[in-house]
C-alpha positions, 0 to 999 in steps of 0.5 A: 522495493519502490519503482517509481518507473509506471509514475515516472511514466504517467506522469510523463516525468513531471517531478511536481506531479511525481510529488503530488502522487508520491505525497498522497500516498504517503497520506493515505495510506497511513490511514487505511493501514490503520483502518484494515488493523481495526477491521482485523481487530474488530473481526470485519474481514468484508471491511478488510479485504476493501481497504486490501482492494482500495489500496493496491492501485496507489501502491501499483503507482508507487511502483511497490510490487511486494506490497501490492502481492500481500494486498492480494493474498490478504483479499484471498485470505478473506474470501478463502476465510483463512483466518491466520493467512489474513493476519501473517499477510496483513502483518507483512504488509505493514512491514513492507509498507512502514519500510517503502515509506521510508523509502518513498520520503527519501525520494520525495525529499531528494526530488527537486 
């Protein structure tokens, strides 16, 4: 699910930069994933669909191409204004992202 090969790449395999990245992300995007569940909520799909749009270069890093696609379809769903396909994506998307992070904290912990 997680392909940290493009950060690996960017980073030009310097492990301490890998961390730093791998950490903020796992910062941030706890928070905007919150965010988007409250714009859902609050029925501000223009709110939604930035958070979608902020948050696919950080998960691009993180090398989560699953993700990054349920990002896509929830900014089409909000532009297209189909309502249930935003809430299907966005609930898919946090499937995803609860399991990458998951993932992301064992690679963190075993990055030496």
């Amino acid at each position: 699910m997680v392909d940290l090969s493009f950060l690996e790449k960017f980073t030009k395999g310097d492990i301490n930069k890998m961390k730093r990245y791998i950490k903020l992300y796992l910062d941030v995007a706890p928070q905007t994933f919150v965010q988007m569940q409250q714009n859902i909520d609050d029925n501000d799909w223009e709110q939604l669909r930035i958070h979608a749009h902020s948050l696919k270069p950080q998960v691009e890093f993180m090398g989560i191409t699953t993700l990054k696609n349920a990002l896509i379809k929830i900014e089409f769903a909000v532009k297209e204004q189909y309502r249930n396909e935003i809430i299907e994506n966005f609930r898919l998307a946090n499937t995803i992202f609860i399991s990458s992070s998951k993932q992301l904290n064992t690679i963190l912990a075993t990055l030496k």
